[in-house]
PDB file of N, CA, C and O in Angstrom:
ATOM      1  N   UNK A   1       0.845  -1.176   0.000  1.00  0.00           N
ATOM      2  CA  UNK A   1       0.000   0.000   0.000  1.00  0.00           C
ATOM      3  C   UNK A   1       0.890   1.239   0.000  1.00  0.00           C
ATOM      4  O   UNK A   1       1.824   1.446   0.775  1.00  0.00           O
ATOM      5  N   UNK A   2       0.512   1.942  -0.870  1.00  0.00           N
ATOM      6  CA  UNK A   2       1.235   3.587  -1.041  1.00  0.00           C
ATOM      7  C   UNK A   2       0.670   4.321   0.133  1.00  0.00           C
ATOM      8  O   UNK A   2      -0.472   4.285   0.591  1.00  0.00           O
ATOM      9  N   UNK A   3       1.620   4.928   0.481  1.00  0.00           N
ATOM     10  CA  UNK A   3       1.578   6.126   2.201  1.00  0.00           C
ATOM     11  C   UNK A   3       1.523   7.181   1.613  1.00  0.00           C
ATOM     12  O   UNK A   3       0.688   7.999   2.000  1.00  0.00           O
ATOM     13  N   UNK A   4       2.240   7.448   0.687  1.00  0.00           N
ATOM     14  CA  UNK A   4       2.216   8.999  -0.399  1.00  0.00           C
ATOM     15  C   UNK A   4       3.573   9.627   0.406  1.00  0.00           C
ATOM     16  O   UNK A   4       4.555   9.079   0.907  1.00  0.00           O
ATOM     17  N   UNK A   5       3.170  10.964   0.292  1.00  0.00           N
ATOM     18  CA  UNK A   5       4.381  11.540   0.240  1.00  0.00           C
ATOM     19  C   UNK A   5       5.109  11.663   2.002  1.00  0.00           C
ATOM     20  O   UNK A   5       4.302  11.908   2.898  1.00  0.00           O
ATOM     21  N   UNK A   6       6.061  11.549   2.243  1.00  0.00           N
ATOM     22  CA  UNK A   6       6.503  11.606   3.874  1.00  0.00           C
ATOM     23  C   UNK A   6       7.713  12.751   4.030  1.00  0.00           C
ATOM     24  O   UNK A   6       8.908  12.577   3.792  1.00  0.00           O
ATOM     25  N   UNK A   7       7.183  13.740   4.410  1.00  0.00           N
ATOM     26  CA  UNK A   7       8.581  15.206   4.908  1.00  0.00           C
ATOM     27  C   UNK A   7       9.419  14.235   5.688  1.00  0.00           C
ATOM     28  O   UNK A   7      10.605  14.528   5.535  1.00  0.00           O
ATOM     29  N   UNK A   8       9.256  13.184   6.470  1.00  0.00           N
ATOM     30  CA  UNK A   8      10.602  12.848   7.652  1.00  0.00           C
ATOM     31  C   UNK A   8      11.525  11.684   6.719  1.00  0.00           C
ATOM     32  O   UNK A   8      12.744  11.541   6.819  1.00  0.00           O
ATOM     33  N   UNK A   9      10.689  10.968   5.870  1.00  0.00           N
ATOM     34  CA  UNK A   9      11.889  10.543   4.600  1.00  0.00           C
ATOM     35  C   UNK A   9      13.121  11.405   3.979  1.00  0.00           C
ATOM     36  O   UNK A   9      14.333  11.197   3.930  1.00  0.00           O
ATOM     37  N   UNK A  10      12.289  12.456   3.530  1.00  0.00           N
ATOM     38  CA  UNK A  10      12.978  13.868   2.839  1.00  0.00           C
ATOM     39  C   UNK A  10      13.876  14.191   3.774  1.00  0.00           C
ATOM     40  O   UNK A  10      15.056  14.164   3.424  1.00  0.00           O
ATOM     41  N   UNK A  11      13.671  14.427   4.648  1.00  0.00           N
ATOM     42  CA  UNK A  11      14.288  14.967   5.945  1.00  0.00           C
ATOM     43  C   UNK A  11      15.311  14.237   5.840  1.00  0.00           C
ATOM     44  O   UNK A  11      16.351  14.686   5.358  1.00  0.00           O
ATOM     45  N   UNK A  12      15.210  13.090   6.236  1.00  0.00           N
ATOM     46  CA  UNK A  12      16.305  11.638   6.883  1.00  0.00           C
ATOM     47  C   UNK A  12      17.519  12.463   5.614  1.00  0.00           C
ATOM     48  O   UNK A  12      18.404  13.313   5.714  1.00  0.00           O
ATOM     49  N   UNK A  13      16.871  11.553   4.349  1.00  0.00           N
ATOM     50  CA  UNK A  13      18.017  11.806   3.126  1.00  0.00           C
ATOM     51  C   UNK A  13      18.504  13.468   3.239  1.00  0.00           C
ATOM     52  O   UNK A  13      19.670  13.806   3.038  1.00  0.00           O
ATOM     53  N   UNK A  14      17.667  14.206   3.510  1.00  0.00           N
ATOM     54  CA  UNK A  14      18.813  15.179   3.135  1.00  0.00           C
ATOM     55  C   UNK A  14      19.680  15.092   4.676  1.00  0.00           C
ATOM     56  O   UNK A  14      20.827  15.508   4.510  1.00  0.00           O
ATOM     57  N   UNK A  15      19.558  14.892   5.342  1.00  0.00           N
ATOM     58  CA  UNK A  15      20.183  14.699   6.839  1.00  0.00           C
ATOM     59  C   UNK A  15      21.678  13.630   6.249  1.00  0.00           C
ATOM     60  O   UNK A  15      22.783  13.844   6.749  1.00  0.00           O
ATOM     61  N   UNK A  16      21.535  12.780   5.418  1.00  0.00           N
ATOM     62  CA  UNK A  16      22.242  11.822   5.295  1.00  0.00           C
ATOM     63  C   UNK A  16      23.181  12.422   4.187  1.00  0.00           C
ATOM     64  O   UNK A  16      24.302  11.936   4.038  1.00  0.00           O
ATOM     65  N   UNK A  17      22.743  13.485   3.390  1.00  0.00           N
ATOM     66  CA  UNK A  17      23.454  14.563   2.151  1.00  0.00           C
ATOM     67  C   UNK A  17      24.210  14.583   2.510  1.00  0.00           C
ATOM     68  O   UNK A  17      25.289  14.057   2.235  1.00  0.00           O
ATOM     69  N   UNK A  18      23.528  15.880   4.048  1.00  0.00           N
ATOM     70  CA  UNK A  18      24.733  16.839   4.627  1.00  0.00           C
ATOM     71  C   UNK A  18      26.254  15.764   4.815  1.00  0.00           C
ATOM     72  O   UNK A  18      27.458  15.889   4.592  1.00  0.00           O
ATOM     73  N   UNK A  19      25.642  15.059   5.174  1.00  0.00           N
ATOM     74  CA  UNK A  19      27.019  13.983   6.229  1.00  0.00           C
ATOM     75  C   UNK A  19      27.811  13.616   5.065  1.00  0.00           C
ATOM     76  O   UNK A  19      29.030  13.480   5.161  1.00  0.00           O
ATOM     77  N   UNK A  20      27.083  13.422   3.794  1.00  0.00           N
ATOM     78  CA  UNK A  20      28.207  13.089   2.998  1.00  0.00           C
ATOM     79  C   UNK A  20      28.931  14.374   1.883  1.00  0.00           C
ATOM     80  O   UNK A  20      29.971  14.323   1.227  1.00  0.00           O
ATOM     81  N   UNK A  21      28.237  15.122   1.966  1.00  0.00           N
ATOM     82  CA  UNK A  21      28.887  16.297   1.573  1.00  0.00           C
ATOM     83  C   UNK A  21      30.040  17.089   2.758  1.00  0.00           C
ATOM     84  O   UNK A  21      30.944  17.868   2.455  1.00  0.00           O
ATOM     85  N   UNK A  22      29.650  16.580   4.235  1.00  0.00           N
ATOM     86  CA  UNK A  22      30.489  16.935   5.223  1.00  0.00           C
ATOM     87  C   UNK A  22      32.093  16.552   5.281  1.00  0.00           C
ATOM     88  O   UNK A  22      33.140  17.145   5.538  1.00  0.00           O
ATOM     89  N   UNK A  23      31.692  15.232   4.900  1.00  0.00           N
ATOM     90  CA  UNK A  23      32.465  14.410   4.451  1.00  0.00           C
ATOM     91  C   UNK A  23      33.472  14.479   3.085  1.00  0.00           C
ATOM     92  O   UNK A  23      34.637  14.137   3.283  1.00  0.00           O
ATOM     93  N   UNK A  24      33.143  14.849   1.880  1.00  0.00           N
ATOM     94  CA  UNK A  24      34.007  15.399   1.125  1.00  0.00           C
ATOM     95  C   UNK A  24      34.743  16.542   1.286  1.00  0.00           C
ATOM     96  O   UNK A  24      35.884  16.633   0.833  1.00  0.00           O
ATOM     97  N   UNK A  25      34.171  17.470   1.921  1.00  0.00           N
ATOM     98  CA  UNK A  25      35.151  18.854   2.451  1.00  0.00           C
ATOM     99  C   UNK A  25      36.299  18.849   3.059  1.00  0.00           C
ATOM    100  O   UNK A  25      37.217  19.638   3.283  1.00  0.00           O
ATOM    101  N   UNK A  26      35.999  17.665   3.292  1.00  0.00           N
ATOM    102  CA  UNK A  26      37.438  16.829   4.397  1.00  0.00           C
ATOM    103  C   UNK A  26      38.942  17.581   4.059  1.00  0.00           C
ATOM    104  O   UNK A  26      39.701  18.257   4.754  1.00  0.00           O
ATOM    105  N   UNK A  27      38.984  17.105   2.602  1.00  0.00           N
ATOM    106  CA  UNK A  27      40.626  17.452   2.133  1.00  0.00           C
ATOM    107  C   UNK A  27      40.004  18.776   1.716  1.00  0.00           C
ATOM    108  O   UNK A  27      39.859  19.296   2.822  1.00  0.00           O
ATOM    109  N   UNK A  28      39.645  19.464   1.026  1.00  0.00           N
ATOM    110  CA  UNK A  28      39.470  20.562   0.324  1.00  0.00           C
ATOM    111  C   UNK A  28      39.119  21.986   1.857  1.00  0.00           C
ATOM    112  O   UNK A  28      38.910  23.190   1.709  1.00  0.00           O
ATOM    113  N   UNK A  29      39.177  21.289   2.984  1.00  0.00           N
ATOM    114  CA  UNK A  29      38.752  22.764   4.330  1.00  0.00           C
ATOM    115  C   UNK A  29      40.196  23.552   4.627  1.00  0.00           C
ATOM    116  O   UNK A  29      40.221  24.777   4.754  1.00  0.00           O
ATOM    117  N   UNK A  30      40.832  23.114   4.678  1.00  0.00           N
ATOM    118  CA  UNK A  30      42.011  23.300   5.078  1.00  0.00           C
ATOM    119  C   UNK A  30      42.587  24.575   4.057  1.00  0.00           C
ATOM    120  O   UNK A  30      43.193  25.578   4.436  1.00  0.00           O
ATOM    121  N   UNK A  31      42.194  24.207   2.621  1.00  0.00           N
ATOM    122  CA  UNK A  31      42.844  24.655   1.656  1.00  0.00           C
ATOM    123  C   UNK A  31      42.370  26.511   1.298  1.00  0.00           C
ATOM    124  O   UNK A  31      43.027  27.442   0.833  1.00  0.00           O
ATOM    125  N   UNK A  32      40.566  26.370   1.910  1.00  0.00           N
ATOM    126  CA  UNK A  32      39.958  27.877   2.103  1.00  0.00           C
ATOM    127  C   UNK A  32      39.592  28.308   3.351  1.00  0.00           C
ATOM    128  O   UNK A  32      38.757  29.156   3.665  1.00  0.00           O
ATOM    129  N   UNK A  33      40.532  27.420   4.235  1.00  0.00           N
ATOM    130  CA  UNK A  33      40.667  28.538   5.386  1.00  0.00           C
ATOM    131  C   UNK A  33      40.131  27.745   6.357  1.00  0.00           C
ATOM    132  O   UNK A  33      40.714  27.869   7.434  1.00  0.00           O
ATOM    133  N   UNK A  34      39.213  26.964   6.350  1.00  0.00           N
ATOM    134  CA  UNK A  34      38.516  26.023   7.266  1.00  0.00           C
ATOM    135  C   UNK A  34      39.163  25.321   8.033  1.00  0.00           C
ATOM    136  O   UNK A  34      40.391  25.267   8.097  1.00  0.00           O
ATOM    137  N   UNK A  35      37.870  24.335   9.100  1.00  0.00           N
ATOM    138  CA  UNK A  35      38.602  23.370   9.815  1.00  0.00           C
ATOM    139  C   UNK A  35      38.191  21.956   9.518  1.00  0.00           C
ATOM    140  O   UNK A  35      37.002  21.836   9.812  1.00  0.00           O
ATOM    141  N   UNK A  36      38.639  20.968   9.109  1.00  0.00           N
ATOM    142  CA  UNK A  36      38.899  19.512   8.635  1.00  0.00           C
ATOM    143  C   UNK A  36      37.791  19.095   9.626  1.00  0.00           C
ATOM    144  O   UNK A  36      36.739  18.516   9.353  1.00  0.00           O
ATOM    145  N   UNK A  37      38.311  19.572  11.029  1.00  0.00           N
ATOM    146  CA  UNK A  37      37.735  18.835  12.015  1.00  0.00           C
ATOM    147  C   UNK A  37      36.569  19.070  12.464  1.00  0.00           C
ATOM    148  O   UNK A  37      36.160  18.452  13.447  1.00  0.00           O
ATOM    149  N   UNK A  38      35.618  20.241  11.674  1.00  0.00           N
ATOM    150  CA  UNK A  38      34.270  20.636  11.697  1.00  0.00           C
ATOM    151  C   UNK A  38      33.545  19.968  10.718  1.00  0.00           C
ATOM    152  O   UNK A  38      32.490  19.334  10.720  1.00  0.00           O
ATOM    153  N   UNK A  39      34.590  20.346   9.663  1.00  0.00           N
ATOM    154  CA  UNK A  39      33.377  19.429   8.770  1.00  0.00           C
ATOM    155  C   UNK A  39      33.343  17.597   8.792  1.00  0.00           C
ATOM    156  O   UNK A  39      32.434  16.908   8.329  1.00  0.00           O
ATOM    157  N   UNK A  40      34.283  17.225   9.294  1.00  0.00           N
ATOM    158  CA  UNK A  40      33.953  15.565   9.545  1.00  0.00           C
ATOM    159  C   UNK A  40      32.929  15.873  11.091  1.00  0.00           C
ATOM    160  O   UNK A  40      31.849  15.285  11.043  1.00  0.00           O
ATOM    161  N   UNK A  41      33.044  16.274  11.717  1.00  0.00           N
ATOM    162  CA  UNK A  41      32.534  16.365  13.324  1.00  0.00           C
ATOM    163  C   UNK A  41      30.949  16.758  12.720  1.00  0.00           C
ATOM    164  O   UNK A  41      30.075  15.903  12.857  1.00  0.00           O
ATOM    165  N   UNK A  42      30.769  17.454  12.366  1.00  0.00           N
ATOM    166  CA  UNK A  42      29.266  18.022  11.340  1.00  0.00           C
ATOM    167  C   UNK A  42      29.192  16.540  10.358  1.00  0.00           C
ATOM    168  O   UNK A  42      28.007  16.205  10.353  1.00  0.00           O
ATOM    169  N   UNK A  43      29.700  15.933   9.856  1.00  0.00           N
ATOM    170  CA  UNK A  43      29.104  14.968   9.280  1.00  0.00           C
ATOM    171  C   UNK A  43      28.838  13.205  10.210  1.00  0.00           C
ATOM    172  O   UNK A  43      27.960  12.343  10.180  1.00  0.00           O
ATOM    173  N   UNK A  44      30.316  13.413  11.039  1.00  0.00           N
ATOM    174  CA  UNK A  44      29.892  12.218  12.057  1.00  0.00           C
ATOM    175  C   UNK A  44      28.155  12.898  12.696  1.00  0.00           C
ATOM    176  O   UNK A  44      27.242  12.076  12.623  1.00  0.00           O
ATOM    177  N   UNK A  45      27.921  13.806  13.064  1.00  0.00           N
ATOM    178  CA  UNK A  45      26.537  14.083  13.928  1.00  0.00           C
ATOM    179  C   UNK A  45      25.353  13.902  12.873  1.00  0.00           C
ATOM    180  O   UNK A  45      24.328  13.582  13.475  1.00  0.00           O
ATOM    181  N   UNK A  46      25.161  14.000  11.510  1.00  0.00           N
ATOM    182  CA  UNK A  46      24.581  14.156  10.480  1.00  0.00           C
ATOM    183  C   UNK A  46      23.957  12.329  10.180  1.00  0.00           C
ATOM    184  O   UNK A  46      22.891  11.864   9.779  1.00  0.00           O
ATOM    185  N   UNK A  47      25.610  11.574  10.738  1.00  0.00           N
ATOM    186  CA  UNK A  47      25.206  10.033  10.243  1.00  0.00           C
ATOM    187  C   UNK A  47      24.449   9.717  11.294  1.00  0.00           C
ATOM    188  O   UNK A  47      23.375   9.127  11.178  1.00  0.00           O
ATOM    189  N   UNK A  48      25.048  10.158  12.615  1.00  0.00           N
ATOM    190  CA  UNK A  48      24.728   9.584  13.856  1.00  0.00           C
ATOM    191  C   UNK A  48      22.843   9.593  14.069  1.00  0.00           C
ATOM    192  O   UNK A  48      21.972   8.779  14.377  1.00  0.00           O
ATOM    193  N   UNK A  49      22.929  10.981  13.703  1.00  0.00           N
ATOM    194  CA  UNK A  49      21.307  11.277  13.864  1.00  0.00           C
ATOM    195  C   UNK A  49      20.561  10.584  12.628  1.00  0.00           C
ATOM    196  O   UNK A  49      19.395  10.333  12.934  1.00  0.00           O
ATOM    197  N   UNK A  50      20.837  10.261  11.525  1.00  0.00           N
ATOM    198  CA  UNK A  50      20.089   8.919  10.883  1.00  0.00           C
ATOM    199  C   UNK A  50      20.373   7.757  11.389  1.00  0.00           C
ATOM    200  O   UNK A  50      19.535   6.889  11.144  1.00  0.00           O
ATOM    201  N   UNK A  51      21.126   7.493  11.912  1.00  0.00           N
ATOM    202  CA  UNK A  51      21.079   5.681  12.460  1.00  0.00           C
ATOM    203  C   UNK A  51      19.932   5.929  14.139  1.00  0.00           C
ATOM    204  O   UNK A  51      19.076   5.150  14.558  1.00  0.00           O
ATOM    205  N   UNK A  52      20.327   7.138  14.682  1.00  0.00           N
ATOM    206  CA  UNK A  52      19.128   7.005  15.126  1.00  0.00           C
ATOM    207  C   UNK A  52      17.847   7.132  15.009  1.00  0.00           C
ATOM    208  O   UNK A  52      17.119   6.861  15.964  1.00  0.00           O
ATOM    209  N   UNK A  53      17.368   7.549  13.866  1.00  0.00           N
ATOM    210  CA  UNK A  53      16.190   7.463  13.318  1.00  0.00           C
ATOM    211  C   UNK A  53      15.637   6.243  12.430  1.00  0.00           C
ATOM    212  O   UNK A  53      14.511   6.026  11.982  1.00  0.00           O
ATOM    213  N   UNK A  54      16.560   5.693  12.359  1.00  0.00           N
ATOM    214  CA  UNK A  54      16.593   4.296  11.447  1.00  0.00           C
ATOM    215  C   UNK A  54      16.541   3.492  13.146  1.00  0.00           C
ATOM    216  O   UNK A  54      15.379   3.088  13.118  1.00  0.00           O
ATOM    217  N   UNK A  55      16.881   3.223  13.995  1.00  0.00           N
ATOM    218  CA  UNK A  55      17.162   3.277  14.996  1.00  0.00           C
ATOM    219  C   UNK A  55      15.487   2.745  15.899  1.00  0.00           C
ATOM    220  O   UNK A  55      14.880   1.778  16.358  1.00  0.00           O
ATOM    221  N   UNK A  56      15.444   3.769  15.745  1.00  0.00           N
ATOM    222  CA  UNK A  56      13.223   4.461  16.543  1.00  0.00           C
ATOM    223  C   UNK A  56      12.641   3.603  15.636  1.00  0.00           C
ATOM    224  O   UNK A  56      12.174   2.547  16.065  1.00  0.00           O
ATOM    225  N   UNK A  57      12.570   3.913  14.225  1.00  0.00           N
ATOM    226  CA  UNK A  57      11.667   3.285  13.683  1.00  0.00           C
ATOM    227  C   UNK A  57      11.912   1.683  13.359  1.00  0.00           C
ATOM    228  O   UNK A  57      11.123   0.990  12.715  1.00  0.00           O
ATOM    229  N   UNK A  58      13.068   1.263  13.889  1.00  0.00           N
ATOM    230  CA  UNK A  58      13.181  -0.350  13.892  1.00  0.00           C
ATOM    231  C   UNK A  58      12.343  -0.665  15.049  1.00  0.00           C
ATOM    232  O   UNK A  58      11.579  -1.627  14.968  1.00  0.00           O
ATOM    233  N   UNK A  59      12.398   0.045  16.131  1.00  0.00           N
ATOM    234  CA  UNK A  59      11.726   0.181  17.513  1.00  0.00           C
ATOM    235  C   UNK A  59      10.645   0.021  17.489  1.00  0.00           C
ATOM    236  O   UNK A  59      10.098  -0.687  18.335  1.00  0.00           O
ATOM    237  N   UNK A  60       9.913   0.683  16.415  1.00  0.00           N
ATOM    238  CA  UNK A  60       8.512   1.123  16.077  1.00  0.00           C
ATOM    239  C   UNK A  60       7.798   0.182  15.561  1.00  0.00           C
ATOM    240  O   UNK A  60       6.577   0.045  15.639  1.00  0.00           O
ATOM    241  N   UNK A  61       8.685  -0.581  14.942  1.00  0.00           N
ATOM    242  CA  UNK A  61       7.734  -1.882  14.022  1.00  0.00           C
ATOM    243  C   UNK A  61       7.803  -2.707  14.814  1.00  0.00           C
ATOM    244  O   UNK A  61       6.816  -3.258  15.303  1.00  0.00           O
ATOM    245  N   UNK A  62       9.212  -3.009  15.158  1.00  0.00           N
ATOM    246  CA  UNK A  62       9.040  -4.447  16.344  1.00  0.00           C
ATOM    247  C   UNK A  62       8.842  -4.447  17.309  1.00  0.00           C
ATOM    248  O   UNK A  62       8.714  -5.543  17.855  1.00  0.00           O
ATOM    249  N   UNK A  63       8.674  -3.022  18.227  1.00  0.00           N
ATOM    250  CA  UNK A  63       7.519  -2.998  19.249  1.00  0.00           C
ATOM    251  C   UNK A  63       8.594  -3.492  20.541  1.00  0.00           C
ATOM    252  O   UNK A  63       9.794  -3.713  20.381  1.00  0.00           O
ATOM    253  N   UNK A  64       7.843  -3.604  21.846  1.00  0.00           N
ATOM    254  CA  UNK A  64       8.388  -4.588  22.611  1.00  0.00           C
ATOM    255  C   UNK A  64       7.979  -5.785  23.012  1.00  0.00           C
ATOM    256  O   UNK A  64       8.707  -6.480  23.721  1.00  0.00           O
TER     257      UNK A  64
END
């Protein structure tokens, strides 16, 4: 059965973007001035907060 459209799907993926776009800045921060260690630290929190949402909703189906 189709649910239609869901904002917290949208959400998740772009949540999961950021982390990997956080993640490429890696080598290239350093080079305009940035810090390496913000943009991996901004993308570790980006993954973290989808595995916990992947996380809840494993919770959610299988209940206790």
């Amino acid at each position: 059965m189709f649910m239609g459209f869901c904002p917290y799907t949208v959400a998740l993926v772009g949540l999961f973007t950021l982390g990997i776009v956080g993640l490429t800045k890696r080598e290239s921060a350093p080079a305009r001035g940035g810090s390496a260690a913000l943009a991996v630290t901004g993308a570790y929190v980006c993954f973290a907060a989808c595995a916990a949402a992947v996380a809840y909703g494993i919770y959610l189906i299988v209940g206790k």
